[in-house]
C-alpha positions as CSV (number, residue, x, y, z in Angstrom):
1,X,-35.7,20.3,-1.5
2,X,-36.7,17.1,-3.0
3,X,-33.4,15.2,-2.3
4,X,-34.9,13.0,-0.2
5,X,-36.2,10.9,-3.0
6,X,-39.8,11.4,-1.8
7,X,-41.1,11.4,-5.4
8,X,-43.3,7.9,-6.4
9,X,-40.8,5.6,-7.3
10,X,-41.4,4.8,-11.2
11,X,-41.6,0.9,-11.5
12,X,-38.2,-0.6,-14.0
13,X,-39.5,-0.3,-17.1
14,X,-40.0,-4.5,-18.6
15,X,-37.0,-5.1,-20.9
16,X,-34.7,-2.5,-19.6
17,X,-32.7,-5.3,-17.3
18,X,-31.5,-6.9,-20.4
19,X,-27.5,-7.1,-20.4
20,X,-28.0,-6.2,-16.5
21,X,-26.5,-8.7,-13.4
22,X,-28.2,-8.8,-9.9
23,X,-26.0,-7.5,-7.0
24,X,-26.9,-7.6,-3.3
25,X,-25.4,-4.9,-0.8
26,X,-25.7,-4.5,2.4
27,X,-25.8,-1.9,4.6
28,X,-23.1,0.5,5.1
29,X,-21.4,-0.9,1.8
30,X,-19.9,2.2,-0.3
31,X,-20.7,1.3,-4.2
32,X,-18.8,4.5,-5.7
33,X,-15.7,6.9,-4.5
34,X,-14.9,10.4,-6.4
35,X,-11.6,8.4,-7.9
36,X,-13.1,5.2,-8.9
37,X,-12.4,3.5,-11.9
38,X,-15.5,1.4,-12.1
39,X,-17.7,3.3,-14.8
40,X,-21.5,1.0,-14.3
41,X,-24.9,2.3,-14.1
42,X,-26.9,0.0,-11.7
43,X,-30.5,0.7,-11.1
44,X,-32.2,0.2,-7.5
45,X,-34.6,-2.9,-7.2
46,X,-34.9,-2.6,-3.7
47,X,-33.4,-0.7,-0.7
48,X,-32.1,2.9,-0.3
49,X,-28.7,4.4,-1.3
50,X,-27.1,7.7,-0.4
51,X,-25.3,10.3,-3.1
52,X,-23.3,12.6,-1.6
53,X,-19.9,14.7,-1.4
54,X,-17.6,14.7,1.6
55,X,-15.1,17.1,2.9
56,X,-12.7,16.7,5.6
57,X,-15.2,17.6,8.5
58,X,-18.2,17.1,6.3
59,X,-20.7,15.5,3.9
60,X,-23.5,17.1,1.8
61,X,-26.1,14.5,0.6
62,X,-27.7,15.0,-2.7
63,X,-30.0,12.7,-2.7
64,X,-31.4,9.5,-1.1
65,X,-32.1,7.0,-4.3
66,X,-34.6,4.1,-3.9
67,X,-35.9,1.1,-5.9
68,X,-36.8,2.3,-10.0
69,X,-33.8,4.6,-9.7
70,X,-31.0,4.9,-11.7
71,X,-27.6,6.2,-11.6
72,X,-24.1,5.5,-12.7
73,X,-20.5,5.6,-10.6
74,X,-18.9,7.9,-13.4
75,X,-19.0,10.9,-11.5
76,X,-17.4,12.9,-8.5
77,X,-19.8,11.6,-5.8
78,X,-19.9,9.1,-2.8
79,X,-22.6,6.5,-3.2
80,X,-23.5,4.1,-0.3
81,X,-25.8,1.8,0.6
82,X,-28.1,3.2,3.7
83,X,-30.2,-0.2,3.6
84,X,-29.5,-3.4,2.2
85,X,-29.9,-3.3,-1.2
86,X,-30.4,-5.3,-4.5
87,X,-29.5,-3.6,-7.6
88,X,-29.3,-4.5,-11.3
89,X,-25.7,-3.3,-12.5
90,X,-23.9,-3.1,-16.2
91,X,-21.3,-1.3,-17.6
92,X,-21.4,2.2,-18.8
93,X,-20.5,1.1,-22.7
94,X,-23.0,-1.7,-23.2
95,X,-25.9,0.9,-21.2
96,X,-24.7,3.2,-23.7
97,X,-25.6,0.6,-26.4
98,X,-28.5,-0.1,-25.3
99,X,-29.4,3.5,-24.8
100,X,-28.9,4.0,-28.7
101,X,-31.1,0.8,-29.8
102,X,-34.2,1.6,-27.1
103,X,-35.0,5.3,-26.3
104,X,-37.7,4.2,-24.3
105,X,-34.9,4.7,-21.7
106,X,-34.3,7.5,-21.9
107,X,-36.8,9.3,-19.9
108,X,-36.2,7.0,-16.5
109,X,-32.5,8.3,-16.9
110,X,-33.6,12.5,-17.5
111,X,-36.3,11.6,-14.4
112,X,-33.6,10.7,-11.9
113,X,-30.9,12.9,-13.3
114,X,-33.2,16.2,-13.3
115,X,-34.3,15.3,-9.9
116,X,-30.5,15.6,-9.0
117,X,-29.5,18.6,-10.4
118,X,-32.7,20.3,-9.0
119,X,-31.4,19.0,-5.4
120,X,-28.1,19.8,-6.2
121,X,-28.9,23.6,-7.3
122,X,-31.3,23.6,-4.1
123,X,-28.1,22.6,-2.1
124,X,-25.7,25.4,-3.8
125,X,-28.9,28.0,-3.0
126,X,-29.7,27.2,0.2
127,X,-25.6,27.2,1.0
128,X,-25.0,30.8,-0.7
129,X,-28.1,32.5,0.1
130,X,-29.9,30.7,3.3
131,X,-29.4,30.5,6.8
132,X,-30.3,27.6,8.2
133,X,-34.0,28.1,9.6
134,X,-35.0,29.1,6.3
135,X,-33.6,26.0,4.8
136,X,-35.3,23.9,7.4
137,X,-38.1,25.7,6.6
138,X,-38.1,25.3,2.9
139,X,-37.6,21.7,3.2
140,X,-40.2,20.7,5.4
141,X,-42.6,22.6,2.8
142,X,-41.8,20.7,0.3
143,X,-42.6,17.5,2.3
144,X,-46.0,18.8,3.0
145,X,-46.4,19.6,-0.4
146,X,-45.6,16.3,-1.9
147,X,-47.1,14.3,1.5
148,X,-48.4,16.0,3.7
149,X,-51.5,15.2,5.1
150,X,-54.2,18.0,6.6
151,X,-56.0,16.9,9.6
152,X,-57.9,19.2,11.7
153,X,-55.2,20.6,13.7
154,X,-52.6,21.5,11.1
155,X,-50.5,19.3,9.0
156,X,-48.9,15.8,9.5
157,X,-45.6,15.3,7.5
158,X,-44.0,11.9,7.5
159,X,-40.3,11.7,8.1
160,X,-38.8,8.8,7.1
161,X,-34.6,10.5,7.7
162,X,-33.2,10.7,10.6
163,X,-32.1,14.1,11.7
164,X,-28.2,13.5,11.0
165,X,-29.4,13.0,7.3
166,X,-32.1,16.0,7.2
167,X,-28.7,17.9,8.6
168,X,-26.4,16.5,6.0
169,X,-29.1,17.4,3.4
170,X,-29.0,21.0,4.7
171,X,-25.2,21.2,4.7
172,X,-25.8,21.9,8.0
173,X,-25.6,19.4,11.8
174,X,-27.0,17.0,13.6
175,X,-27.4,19.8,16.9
176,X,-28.3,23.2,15.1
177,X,-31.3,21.2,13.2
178,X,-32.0,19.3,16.5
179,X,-31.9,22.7,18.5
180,X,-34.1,24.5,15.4
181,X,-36.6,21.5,15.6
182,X,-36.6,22.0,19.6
183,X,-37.6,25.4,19.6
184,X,-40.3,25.4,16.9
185,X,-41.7,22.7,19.2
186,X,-41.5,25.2,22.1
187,X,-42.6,27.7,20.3
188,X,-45.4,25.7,19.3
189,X,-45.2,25.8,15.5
190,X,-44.9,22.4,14.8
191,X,-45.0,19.1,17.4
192,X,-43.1,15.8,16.7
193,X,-45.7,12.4,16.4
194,X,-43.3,9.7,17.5
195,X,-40.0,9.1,16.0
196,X,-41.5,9.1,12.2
197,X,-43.7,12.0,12.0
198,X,-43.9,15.8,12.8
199,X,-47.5,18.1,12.9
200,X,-47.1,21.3,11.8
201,X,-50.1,23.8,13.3
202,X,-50.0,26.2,10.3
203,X,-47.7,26.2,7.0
204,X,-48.1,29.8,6.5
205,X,-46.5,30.6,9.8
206,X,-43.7,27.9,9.3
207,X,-43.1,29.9,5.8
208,X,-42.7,33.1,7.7
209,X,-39.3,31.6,8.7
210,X,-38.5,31.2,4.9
211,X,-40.3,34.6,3.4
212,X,-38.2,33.7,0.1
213,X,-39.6,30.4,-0.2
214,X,-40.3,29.5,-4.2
215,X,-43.6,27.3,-4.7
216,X,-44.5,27.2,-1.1
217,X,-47.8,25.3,-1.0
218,X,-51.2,26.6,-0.3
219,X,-53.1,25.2,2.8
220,X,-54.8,22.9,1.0
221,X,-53.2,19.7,-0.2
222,X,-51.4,19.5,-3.7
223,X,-53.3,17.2,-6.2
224,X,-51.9,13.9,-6.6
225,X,-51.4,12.6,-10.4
């Protein structure tokens, strides 16, 4: 599940700030509620924010945005700032403007928003169809797919969330991913590298735990572009 925003971040295209202000947040501050009248699309510059949905008992993240990422406020999600930030905000009539005058745009906004609703149809598969193991286990294969690293004892996948977010990316918690992560680690499947990085001794036997896993990578490491 690629809602971690692990892709390459895209650099802001030159020109696509015009009509844009600069706006510094800081940690913790929340730029977007479900009933917010606001309608602006800012795009990151710097810093990490947080999309998701919340329940009473609950939230779901949908995905972590960093800086060359855009997004607006006009829809039913939660946005805060996980980091402090710097974005570059306008409003959602003069974007639209410019979207009609420069289409070169337009792919930085279907990049983003595609990588969203991927995560977000993840989300709603993993929820119906999963248990959680085998969404643990399909989301640390797609880390190793997009970074993993091989070395000669396995595979060592760089973790930059925390295990509250990896839970709230699961729709799951804090203690059963904790307790799942323990066990492997008993079990010997995979062994945590300080507080930022896990090894995994074989992917195929980490699969096992997901046999329905779409596009699980091969032991070798995907090409880069």
């Amino acid at each position: 599940m690629d809602a971690v925003s692990h892709h390459h971040h895209a650099a802001i295209p030159p020109g696509l700030l015009a009509g844009f202000s600069r706006r510094t947040v800081e940690r913790g501050c929340l730029l977007a509620t479900p009933g917010d009248a606001r309608d602006q699309v800012f795009i990151v510059e710097s810093g990490r924010l947080r999309v998701y949905l919340a329940g009473e008992n609950r939230e779901l993240s949908l995905s972590f945005l960093g800086p060359g990422d855009i997004y607006t406020t006009h829809t039913p999600t939660y946005v805060e700032a996980v980091a402090d930030s710097v974005l570059q905000v306008i409003d959602t009539a003069s974007f639209a403007r410019r979207l009609a005058s420069d289409p070169s745009i337009t792919p930085v906004m279907m990049r983003v928003l595609g990588r969203l609703l991927a995560n977000a149809v993840g989300l709603i598969e993993d929820l119906a169809f999963r248990e959680v193991p085998a969404r643990l286990t399909r989301f640390l294969l797609g880390l190793a797919e997009r970074r993993g690293q091989p070395t000669d004892d396995g595979w060592l996948i760089p973790l930059d969330l925390g295990t509250e977010d990896i839970a709230s990316l699961l729709g799951s918690t804090r203690q059963t991913v904790s307790s799942l992560l323990n066990q492997w680690e008993r079990e010997g499947l995979l062994q945590r590298h300080g507080r930022r990085s896990l090894r995994v001794r074989s992917l195929a036997a980490l699969a096992e735990y997901c046999p329905d896993s779409v596009g699980q990578p091969t032991e070798r490491p995907a090409q880069r572009s």
